[in-house]
C-alpha positions in Angstrom: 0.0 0.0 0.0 1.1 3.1 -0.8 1.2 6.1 2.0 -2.2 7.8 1.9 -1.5 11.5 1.0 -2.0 14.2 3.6 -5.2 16.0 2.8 -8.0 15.4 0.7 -6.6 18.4 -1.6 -6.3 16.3 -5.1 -2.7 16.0 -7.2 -2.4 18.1 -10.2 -4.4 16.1 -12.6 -2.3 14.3 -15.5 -3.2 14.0 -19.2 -5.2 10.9 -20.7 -6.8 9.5 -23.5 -10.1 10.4 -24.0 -10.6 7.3 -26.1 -12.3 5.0 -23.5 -13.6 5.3 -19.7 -11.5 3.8 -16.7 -13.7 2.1 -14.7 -12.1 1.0 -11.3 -13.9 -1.8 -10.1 -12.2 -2.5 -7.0 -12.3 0.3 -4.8 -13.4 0.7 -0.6 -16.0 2.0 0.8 -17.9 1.9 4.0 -20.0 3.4 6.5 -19.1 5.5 9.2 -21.3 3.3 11.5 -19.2 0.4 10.6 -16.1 1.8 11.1 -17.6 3.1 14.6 -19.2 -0.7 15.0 -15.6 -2.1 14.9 -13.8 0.8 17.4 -16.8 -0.7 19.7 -16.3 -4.0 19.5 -12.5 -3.9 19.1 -13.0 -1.8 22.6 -15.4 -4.7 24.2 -12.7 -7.3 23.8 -15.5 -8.9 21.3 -13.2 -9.0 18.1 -10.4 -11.2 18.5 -8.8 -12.4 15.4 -5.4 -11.5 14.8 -5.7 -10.3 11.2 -8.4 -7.9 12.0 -6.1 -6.5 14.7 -3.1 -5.8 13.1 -5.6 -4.5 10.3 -8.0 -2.2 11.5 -6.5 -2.0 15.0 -3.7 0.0 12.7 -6.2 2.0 10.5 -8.5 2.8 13.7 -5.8 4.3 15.7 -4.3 7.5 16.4 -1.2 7.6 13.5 -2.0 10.4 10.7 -1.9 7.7 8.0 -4.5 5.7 9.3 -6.5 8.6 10.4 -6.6 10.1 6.8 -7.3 6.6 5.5 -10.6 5.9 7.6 -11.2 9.4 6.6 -10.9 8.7 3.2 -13.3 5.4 2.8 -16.4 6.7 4.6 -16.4 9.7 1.8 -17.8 8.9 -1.4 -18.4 12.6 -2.5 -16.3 15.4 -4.0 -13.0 14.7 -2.7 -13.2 11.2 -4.0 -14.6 12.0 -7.4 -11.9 15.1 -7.4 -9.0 12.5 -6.5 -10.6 10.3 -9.9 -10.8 13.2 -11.9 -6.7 13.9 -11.0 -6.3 10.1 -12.3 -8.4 9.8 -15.2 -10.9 7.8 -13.4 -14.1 8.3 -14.6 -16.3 5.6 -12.2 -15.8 4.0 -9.4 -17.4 0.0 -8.2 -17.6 0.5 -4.4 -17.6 -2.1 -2.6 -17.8 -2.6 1.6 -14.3 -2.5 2.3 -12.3 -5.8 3.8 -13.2 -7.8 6.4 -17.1 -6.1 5.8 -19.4 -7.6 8.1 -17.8 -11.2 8.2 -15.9 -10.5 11.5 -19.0 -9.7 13.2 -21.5 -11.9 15.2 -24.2 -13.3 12.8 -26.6 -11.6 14.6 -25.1 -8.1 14.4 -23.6 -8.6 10.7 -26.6 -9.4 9.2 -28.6 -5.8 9.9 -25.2 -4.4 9.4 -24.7 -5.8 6.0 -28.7 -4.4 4.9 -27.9 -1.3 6.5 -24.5 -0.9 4.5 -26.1 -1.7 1.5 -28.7 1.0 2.1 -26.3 3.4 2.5 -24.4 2.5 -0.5 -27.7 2.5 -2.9 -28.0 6.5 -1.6 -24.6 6.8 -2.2 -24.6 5.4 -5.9 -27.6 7.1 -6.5 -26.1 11.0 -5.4 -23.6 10.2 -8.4 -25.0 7.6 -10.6 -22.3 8.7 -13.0 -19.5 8.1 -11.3 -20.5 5.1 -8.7 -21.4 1.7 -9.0 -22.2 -0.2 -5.9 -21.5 -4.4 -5.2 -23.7 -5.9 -2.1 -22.4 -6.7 0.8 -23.1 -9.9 2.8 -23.0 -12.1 6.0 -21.9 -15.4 5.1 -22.2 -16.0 8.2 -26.0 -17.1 7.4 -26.0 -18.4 4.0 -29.8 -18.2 3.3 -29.6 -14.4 4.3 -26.9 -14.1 2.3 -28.6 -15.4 -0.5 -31.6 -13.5 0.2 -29.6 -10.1 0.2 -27.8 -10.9 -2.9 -31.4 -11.2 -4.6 -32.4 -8.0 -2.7 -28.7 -6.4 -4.0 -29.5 -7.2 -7.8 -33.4 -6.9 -8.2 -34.1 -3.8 -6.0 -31.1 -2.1 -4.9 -29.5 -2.2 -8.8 -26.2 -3.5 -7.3 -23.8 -5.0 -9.7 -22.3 -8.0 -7.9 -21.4 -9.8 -4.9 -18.1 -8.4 -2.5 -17.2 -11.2 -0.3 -14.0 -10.8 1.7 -12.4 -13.9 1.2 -12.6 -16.2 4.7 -15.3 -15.6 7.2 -13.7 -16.0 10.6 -11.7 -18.8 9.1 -14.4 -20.4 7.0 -14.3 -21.2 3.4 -16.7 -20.9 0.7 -15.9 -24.4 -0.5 -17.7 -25.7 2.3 -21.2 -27.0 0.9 -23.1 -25.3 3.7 -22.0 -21.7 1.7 -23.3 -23.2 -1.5 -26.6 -20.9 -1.6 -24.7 -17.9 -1.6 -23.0 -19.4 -5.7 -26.7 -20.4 -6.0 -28.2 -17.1 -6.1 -25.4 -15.1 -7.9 -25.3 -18.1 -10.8 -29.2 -17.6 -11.3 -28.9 -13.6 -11.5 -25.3 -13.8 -13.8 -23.8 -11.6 -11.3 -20.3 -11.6 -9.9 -18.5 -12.1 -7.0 -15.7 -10.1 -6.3 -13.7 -12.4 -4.1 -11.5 -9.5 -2.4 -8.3 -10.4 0.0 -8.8 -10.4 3.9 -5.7 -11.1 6.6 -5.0 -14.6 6.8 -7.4 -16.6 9.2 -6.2 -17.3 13.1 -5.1 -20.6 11.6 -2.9 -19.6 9.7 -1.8 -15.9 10.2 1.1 -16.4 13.0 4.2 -17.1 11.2 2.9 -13.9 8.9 2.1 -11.8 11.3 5.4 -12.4 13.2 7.4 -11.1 10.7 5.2 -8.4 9.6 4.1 -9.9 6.6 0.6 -10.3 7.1 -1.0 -7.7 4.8 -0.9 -6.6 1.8 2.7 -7.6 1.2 2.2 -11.4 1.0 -0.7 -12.3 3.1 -3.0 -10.9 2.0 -2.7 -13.1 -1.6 -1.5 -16.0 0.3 -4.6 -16.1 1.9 -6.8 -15.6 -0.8 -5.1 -17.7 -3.6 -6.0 -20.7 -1.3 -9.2 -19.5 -0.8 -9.8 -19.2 -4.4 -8.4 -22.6 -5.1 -10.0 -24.1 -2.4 -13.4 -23.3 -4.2 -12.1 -24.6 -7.8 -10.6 -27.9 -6.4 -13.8 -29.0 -4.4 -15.7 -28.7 -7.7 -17.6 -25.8 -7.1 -17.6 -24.6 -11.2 -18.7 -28.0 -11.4 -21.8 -27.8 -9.8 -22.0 -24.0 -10.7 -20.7 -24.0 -14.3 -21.9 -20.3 -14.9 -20.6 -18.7 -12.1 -18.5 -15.9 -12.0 -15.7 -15.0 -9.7 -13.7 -11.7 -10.1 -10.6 -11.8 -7.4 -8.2 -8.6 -7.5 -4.0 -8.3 -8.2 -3.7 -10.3 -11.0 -5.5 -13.9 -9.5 -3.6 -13.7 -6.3 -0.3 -15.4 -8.2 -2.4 -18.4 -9.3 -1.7 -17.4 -13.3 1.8 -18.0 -12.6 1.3 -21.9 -11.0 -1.6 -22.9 -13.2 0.6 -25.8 -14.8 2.3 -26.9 -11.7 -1.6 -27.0 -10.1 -3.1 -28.9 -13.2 0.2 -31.2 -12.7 -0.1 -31.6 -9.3 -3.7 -31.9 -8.9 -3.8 -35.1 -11.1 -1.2 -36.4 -9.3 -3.5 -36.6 -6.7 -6.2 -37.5 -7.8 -4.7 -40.7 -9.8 -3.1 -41.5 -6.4 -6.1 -40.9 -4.0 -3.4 -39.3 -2.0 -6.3 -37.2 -0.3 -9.6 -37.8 0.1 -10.7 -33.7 -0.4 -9.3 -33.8 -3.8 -11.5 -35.6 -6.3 -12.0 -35.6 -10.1 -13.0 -32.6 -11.5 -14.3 -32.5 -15.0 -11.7 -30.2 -16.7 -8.5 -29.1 -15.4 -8.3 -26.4 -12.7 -6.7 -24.0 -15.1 -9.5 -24.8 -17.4 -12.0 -23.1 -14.5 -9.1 -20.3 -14.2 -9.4 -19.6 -17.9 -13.8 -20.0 -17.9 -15.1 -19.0 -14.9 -12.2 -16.3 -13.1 -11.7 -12.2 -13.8 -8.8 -10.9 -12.9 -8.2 -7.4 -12.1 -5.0 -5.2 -12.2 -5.5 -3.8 -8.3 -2.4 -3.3 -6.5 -0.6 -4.5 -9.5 -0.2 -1.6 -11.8 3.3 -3.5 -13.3 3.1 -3.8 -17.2 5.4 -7.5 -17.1 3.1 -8.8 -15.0 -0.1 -7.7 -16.7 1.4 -9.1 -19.9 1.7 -12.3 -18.3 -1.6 -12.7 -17.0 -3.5 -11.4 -20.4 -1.5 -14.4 -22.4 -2.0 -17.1 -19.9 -6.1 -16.5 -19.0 -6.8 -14.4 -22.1 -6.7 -10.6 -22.4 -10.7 -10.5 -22.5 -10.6 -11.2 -18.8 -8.6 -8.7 -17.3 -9.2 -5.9 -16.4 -8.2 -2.3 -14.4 -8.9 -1.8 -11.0 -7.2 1.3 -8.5 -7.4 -0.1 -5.0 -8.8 3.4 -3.6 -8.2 4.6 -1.0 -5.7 2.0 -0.1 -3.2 2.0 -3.3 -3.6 4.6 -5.6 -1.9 7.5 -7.2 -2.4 9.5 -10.7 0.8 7.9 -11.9 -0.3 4.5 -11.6 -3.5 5.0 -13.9 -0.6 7.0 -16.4 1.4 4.5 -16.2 -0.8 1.6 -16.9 -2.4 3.8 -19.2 1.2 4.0 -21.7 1.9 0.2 -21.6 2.3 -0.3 -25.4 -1.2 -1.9 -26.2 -3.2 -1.7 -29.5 -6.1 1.4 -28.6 -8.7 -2.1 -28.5 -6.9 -3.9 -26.3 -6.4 -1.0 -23.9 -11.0 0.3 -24.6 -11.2 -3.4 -23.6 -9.0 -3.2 -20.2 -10.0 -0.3 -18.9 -14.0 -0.3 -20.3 -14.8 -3.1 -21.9 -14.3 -6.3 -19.6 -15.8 -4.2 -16.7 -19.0 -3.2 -18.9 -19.5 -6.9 -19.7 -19.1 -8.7 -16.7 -20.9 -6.3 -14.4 -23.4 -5.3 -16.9 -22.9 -1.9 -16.6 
């Protein structure tokens, strides 16, 4: 992440092509009460995950960066569409920023979750322009999930799912989740499968060596999460589901030979009894039903990569606001040497398609 800059005043803006729109599909947002429901419950001793501490008990304290920063993603108004126009941005998907409502009690996360997606719609609907909203959920309850995902798409006009990643260590793979890719597959909308800290589980020897976030963790935990869902044959039993997960698939692009190799190595030796035949390779399911989005990972090699391996069509540009982001980064990305399609299609095109914007 990059430092958060000291006021809301906006950079001198930069020149860009007027030849397509940028739309930034993963970008924070939340509530103020949120952000006041985790100081309280952070305060109450009721929060204890380890991840969410060194996360938000960083962003919620007293330092000017992380002051600015939870100033920054309750605002959804001038200074953020002034800080878009400085980039070229011209809309923004919001989406209820990491870990959302799934660190919360079921019981609290679930009003939480309606009442942030309220918020959002009046939000969207101030700049309908420039804002684009994703519902937020509570996996926590899987039928209310599903229920709010319906209530997202048909009244609120939301454009996807945001899920962030593990909920208190659980995995969407588990069958019990199952009605949450239910009810996105039968609207065609996404989920955005966004990063979270690792779980308790895991998080120690990150956290230990400060490597938790968004310098390595943060994919680490989210790569497995994402592979978790194609190896228990979840595009199997979903085959039209679609899953949009930010910086460039969480490094999976670059493995999806050694997993295809691997993963029928165990499955012709029974070695474990989670992993079963699956009817195409998982790079198949990387290739049919995954979206990939630049966020964090403004780095032309690495974008080159990832367009040839899972096709250009399904990539796509994403800011990381208010976490990562700068003018120069959409400048940059902006002069990689592309064709003027390919570059309509990365920043407009893929975005307009699969959200169905």
């Amino acid at each position: 992440m990059t430092d958060v800059q000291n006021t809301f005043e906006a950079p001198k803006t930069l020149a860009f092509s007027s030849d397509y729109k940028r739309i930034a599909v993963e970008e924070a947002w939340a509530p103020q009460q949120l952000l006041d429901l985790y100081r309280t419950e952070l305060a109450a001793g009721n929060i204890t995950d380890p991840g969410f501490k060194s996360l938000w008990g960083y962003y919620l304290g007293d330092s000017q960066r992380a002051s600015l920063l939870a100033e920054r993603i309750v605002e959804a108004g001038p200074n953020r569409i002034a800080a878009m126009d400085a980039a070229g941005v011209d809309v923004q998907i919001l989406s209820l920023t990491c870990p959302g409502v799934q660190i919360l009690k079921a019981d609290i996360a679930k009003p939480m979750a309606e009442d942030a997606n309220d918020i959002l719609k009046q939000t969207v609907e101030a700049n309908p322009d420039r804002f684009y909203g994703l519902t937020a959920i509570a996996p926590q309850d899987p039928e209310h999930a599903a229920q709010e995902i319906r209530r997202g798409h048909d009244k609120l006009g939301f454009k996807g799912v945001i899920i962030n990643s593990h909920t208190q260590g659980e995995y969407l793979d588990d069958k019990k989740f199952w009605p949450i890719f239910e009810a996105a597959e039968s609207l065609d909308t996404p989920i955005y499968l966004h990063p979270n800290t690792p779980s308790a589980q895991m998080i120690q020897p990150y956290v230990e060596a400060g490597l938790d976030g968004a310098i390595f963790g943060f994919s680490a935990e989210t790569g497995l999460h994402l592979l978790r869902i194609i190896t228990s044959g979840v595009f199997d039993r979903f085959p039209n589901l679609k899953i949009v997960v930010g910086h460039l698939g969480e490094a999976l692009p670059y493995w999806m030979w050694r997993i295809d190799f691997m993963h029928d190595t165990a499955v012709r030796t029974k070695r474990y009894d989670a992993i079963k035949p699956l009817k195409m390779r998982p790079s198949d399911y990387l290739k049919r039903n995954i979206w990939y989005t630049s966020s964090g990972m403004p780095w032309a090699p690495a974008l080159d990569f990832v367009r040839n391996v899972v096709g250009k069509e399904r990539v796509m540009f994403a800011w990381d606001y208010p976490y990562q982001w700068s003018p120069k980064e959409v400048a940059d990305t902006d002069a990689i040497a592309w064709p003027l399609v390919d570059k309509k299609e990365f920043f407009q095109g893929t975005a307009a398609q699969v959200f169905r914007l």
